[in-house]
C-alpha positions, 0 to 999 in steps of 0.5 A: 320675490317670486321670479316666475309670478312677476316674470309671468305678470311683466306679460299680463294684458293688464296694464296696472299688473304690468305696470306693477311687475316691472317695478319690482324688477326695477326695484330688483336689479337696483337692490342687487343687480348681480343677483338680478341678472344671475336669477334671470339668466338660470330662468332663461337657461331653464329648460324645465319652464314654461316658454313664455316665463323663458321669453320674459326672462330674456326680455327683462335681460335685454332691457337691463342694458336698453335705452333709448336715451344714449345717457341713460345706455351708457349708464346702464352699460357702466353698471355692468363694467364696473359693478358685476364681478367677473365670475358673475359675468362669465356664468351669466354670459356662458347661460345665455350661450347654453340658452342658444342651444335651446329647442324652444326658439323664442327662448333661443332668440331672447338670448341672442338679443341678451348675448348681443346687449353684452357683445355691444359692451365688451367687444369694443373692450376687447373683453369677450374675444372668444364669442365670436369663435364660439358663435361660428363654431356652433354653426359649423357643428352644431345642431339645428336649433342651435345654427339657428339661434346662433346665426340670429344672434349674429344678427343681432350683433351686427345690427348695431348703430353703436360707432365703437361697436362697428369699427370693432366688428370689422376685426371679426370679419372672417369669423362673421362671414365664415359663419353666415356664408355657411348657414346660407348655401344652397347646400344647407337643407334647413330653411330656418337656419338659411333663412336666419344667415341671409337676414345675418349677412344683411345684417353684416355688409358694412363690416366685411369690406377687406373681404369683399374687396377679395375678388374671390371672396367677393364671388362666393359670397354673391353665388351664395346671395344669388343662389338664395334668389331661387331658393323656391322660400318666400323669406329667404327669397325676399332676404336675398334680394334685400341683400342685393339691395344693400350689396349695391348702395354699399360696393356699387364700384364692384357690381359692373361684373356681376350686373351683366352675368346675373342680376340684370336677369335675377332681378327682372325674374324677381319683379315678376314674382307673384309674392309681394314681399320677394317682387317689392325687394327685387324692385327697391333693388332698382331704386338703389341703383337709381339712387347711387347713380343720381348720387354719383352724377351730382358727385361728379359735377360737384367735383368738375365744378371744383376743379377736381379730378376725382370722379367716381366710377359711373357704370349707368346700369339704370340707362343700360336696363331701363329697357327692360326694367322701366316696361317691367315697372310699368306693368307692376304698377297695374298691380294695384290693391284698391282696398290698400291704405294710404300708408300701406306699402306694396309691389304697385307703388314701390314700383312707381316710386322706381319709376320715379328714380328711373326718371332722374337717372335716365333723363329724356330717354325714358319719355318714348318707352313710358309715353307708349305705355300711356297711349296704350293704357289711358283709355283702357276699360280695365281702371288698374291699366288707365290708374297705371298710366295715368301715374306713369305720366306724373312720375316721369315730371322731374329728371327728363329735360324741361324742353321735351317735357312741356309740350307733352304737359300742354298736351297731356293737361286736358286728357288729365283733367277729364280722367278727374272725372273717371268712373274709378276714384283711382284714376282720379285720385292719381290724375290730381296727383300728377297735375300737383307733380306737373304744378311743382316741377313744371309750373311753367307749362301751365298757361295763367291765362287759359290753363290756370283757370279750368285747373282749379275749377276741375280740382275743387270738383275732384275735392268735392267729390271724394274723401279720397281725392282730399289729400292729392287735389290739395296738394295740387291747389297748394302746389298752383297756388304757390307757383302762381304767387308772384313776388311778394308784395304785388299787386296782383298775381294769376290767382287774383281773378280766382282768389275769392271763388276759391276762397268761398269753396273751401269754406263751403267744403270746411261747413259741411257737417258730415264732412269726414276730419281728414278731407276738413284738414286738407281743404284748411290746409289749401285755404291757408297757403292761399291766404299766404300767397294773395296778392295785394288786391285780394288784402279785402276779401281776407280781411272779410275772411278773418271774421269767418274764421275767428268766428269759427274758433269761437264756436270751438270752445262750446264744442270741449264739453260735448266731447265724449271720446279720446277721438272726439278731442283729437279731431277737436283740436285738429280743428282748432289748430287749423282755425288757429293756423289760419288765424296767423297766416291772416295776420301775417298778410294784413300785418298793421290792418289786423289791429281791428281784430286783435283784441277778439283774437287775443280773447280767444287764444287765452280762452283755448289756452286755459282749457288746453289740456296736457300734451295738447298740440293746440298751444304750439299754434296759439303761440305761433299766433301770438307771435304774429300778433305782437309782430304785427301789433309792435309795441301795441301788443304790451296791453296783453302781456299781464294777461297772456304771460303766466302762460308764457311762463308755464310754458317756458317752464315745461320741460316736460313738453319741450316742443312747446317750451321751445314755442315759447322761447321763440315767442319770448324773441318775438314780443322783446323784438315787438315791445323794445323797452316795453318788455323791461318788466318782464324780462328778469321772468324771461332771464330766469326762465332762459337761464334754468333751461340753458342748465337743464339737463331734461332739455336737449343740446338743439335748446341751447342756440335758441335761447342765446340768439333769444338773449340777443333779442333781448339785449337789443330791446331794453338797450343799456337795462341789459347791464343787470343780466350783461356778467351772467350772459357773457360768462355763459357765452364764454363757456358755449364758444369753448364747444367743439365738434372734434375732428371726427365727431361729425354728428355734433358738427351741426350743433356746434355751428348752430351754437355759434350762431346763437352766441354770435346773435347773442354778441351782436344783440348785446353789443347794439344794447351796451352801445347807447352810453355803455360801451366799456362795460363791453371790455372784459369780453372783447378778446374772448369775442375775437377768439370766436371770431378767429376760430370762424375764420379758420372753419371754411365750411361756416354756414350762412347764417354765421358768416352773416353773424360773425360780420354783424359783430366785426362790424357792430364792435368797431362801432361801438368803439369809434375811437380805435380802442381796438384796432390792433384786432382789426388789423388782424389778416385773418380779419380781413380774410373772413370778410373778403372770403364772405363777400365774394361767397357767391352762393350767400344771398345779397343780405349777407354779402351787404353786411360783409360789405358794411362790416368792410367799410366798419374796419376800414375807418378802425384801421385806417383812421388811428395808428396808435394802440389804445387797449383800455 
């Protein structure tokens, strides 16, 4: 193999060449992996190559011990700790670190990311003590070149979400601050080499907490930062303030001494800059701030409420600055770009987005300061000024009171509906923007009667004027159609009068030919949250409306063979998925009345699933409309199943697609609970399936729950027919219930109570199904059961839902075994406890307290009613 040639290919424009050169690396590293990473790391150190054969010989290093799968990286890291000799490790190790001193930069920072790769390996082993000292020693005495590249690759060390990793570097925290705080004094003449220590020092905050914690450290290192701010260098400027940011979430309890000398001032100089990237830093300098401080008031309302005395230290910067800082925001947001793209980021919306926590954190006492802004501004010739005010009103909806806010909405709600009509889309865009904050925060300010009305009307004008307007004017007609729903299941509600005029709108936008995608999206969008939420006396106009839109999901199928681009099938299924989504949301509210329709339905779900191609999003929404259906059609829906369910079985087989194989997992729920006895003939089909997925190593843990609550279902729908399947499942349940998170595994903690609601669903399912003459067979699982149960009981932060499980099996076993079979159990005070503890749970809805309530009674007749001990 010549090195340079595949190197050089491994860069090439052409993907087959690409492609092609990465195989044979692959193929390399696997024949001889020392000799691999020997060839690369001498390529890599050569100072004779050419600079871009240097870079891909370090990319190729790095991503020798890259993966996203976190099995896969512990493989890779396994094949460096168990299959390179330690000779070959220390020359390849020492290249890498003679490579940093390279006058080639990119080279220099390939090997950083290499030298970093290892470090996440071997430091956590204590296996290569002496980096860290090497890395400091080349920025005290090294040249330029090498600060540099020995400051990022710090960086790159410290940048690291690897848990072991981090608790090692905090070992190495003198080390680490000696070198980066010397790379970032004001008195380091080179700014690429300052520059690279700010980003380092960012970089590793988390890790130098003991230091920190030194008054005096802790002082010469936020000179060091603040003196950075005024560096006159955009970057390291912008790094400065992106250090204050994180210096803030991180040691907020520290800061009170260093707010009132320096960063009230720094920050509010630093906002004003003319360069975005220092004036948007400076700004989410605030939003931190904001963030800790509304995160500390819930703390310590939490911690009041419960009784406790420990109350984190609140210092209300934001309340003490806003004075200052929210007039500062508010002239930033005039700062506006109207080229800029939805998604684009700058200084005028990282502004309102701190307004918007401003608003929070302060409260009522920010209304006066803004208010004044917007009576100064709302009518201004200049549309930077009028679109600033305009948002200014709409950010400050959530944190103020209620009571002082809903006479200036009642107020301010004809001002915004006329700036709905502003010359500059802008203003209009931001002015719906605001009704949708006002409909979703404060719905109660919108009369029904007189405001509701002249709403919707100015909003369908706003969406039919201007793409631009779409996504705001919809979310504002969703926001109004939600809030002015009423309970479910009435009669009539406050959209009633409005419901078939806006019906007809969004129809009409939808047709248009020309319409852009996006705006056609929105307005299906709003039309499917206002079929959700009609009322009862509007069940006509969307039975009418089923005929329009499945009559538009027809005239799809034509469409896939006009298609001519990868954008055209895009947007075709953009349509077809919100046509299909419609479909579900129609069902869902005519529910039995939809039969009618079914079988035209169901013809055009199976026509878009066979011409579906791979990786479509379309057959996620056919499967959720099918599931619809069956609900709707119940046992009915069994005159489909030999037609639609080989596609079932497909998708249940994908591993490839797990969104979709996770669909039609939930489908399979859906049709056993629709079909009860019916789904028998498929059900060994569905088990099979289930079982090889619950196996399958493609598949993520986040499966598993799922398909054991999904064996419930089934369970409950054939009844005593489960017995075929009843050893299988529970040995299965068995093994899952033996699953724990671990005292500090707190990322699995999740998982593990979700897994415990699957196998509980799954018991109670099966329980209800052995019930009907088949109860004994239950025995030899009963007190691995109990186990379960008693470690729920010990666990005092379940969720809801297991609680609410773990109460329908208590209950469920006690009445499949009326005759006291194991009323020792029942006798249990942990028993007892669990149900009394989820009773009087006053944050658990009515529905889980009742089932506690019914499992109470179910123990009561166990204990109460034999005395005796008959384990059979």
């Amino acid at each position: 193999m010549d090195v340079n040639q595949v190197l050089e290919s491994t860069l090439s424009p052409d993907s087959s060449t690409r492609q092609n050169a990465e195989r044979q690396l692959t193929h390399a590293a696997e024949v001889d992996f020392s000799g691999y990473l020997t060839t690369l790391a001498h390529e890599l150190a050569n100072e004779q190559a050419q600079p871009h054969i240097r870079t891909a010989a370090g990319i190729a290093l790095k991503n020798a011990f890259s993966s996203r799968e976190y099995a896969r990286l512990r493989e890779v890291q396994e094949r460096w700790i168990n299959q390179i000799d330690t000779g070959v490790k220390k020359s390849v190790k020492d290249l890498a670190l003679q490579t940093l001193s390279s006058r080639d930069g990119r080279a220099g920072q390939s090997a950083g990311q290499f030298i970093a790769s290892i470090a996440a390996i071997e430091i956590p082993r204590n296996e290569w003590p002496e980096l860290m000292a090497a890395l400091v020693e080349n920025v005290g005495q090294g040249g330029e070149h090498l600060k540099q590249a020995s400051l990022t690759t710090i960086g790159y060390i410290c940048e690291t979400d690897d848990a072991q990793l981090r608790e090692s570097l905090a070992g190495y925290s003198n080390q680490i601050l000696t070198a980066v705080v010397q790379g970032a004094r004001k008195e380091e003449e080179n700014l690429e080499v300052r520059n690279a220590a700010i980003t380092a020092l960012s970089d590793c905050l988390d890790f130098i907490r003991s230091n920190f914690d030194n008054e005096g450290e802790r002082n010469y290192i936020m000179q060091v930062v603040c003196e950075a701010t005024q560096s006159g260098d955009v970057r390291i400027e912008a790094g400065a303030y992106g250090c204050l940011n994180r210096i803030m979430g991180l040691y907020y309890d520290k800061m009170s001494f260093y707010m009132e000398k320096a960063l009230y001032g720094l920050t509010i100089i630093g906002m004003k800059n003319e360069e975005e990237d220092v004036g948007k830093l400076a700004v989410e300098f605030w939003c931190t701030v904001c963030e800790e401080e509304i995160a500390i008031e819930d703390d310590n309302q939490m911690a009041h409420s419960e009784g406790s005395g420990e109350m984190r230290q609140y210092y209300h910067f934001a309340k003490t600055a806003a004075v200052e800082v929210v007039p500062a925001l508010m002239q930033l947001m005039t700062r506006q770009d109207e080229d800029a793209a939805d998604e684009d980021y700058n200084v005028s919306r990282a502004a309102y987005q701190c307004l918007q926590l401003f608003a929070q954190a302060v409260g009522s006492d920010i209304v006066p300061t803004v208010l004044a802004f917007v009576e100064a501004n709302l009518a201004d010739p200049d549309w930077h000024k009028r679109d600033a005010a305009v948002s200014a009103f709409g950010a400050i909806m959530e944190g103020p009171k209620e009571v002082s806010l809903e006479p200036l909405v009642k107020q301010a709600l004809p001002l915004l509906m006329e700036k709905l009509r502003d010359d500059a889309v802008q203003v209009r865009d931001s002015a719906a923007y605001a009704i949708g904050r006002i409909s979703d925060l404060l719905p109660d300010a919108i009369d029904p009667q007189t405001e509701l009305p002249a709403l919707i009307e100015a909003l369908f004008g706003g969406l039919s004027s201007n793409p631009k307007m779409a996504g705001s004017c919809c979310w504002a007609l969703m926001n109004l159609a939600d809030k002015f729903a009423g309970e479910p299941g009435c009669q009539q509600n406050a959209l009633s009068p409005h419901f078939q005029g806006s019906v007809t709108a969004l129809l009409q936008v939808t047709e248009k030919p020309d319409v852009e995608n996006q705006l056609r999206m929105a307005a299906y969008e709003v039309l499917n949250t206002f079929i959700t939420n009609a009322a009862n006396d509007c069940l006509p106009i969307v039975a009418k409306l089923s005929d329009v839109i499945i009559e538009r999901l027809e005239n799809t199928i034509p469409m896939q063979h006009q298609i001519v681009s990868v954008e055209d099938r895009l947007t075709l299924e953009e349509i077809q998925t919100s046509l299909t989504s419609g479909v579900l949301n129609i069902i869902q509210r005519l529910e039995g009345e939809i039969k009618p329709q079914a079988d035209r339905i169901m013809n055009i779900l199976l026509q878009m699933l066979s011409s579906a191609g791979p990786k479509s999003s379309v057959p996620d929404a056919i499967f959720a409309a099918m599931g619809g259906l069956a609900n709707a059609l119940e046992e009915d829906f069994v005159k489909y199943m030999d037609s639609f369910v080989p596609f079932l079985y497909n998708a249940l087989g994908n591993q490839d697609e797990p969104a979709l194989c996770s669909m039609a997992i939930g489908l399979v729920s859906d049709i056993a609970r629709s079909l009860s006895e019916k789904s028998q003939p498929y059900c060994d089909s569905f088990m099979n399936y289930l079982l090889n997925n619950l196996r399958s190593t493609s598949l993520s843990n986040q499966f598993k729950p799922a398909i054991l609550q999904c064996f419930g279902d089934i369970a409950q729908a054939i009844g005593p027919y489960f017995e075929t399947y009843l050893s299988v499942v529970a040995t299965v349940l068995q093994q899952a219930a033996n699953v724990n998170a671990g005292s500090d595994a707190y990322d699995l903690y999740d998982y593990v109570t979700s897994l415990r609601e699957g196998i509980m669903d799954a018991w109670s399912g099966i329980i209800l199904a052995m019930k009907q003459g088949k109860a004994q067979l239950l025995t030899p699982y009963v007190e691995s059961i109990f186990q379960l149960l008693s470690i729920v009981a010990q666990d005092h932060h379940r969720s809801e839902p297991l609680a609410r499980s773990a109460m329908g099996v208590i209950g469920d076993l006690a009445d499949a075994f009326p005759h006291g079979d194991y009323v020792n159990y029942y006798r249990n005070e942990w028993i007892q406890q669990l149900i009394k503890e989820t009773r009087q749970n006053r944050e658990f809805s009515g529905r889980t307290i009742e089932t506690a309530r019914w499992a109470r009674e179910q123990v009561k007749r166990q204990t109460a009613n034999f005395q005796g001990v008959q384990m059979s």
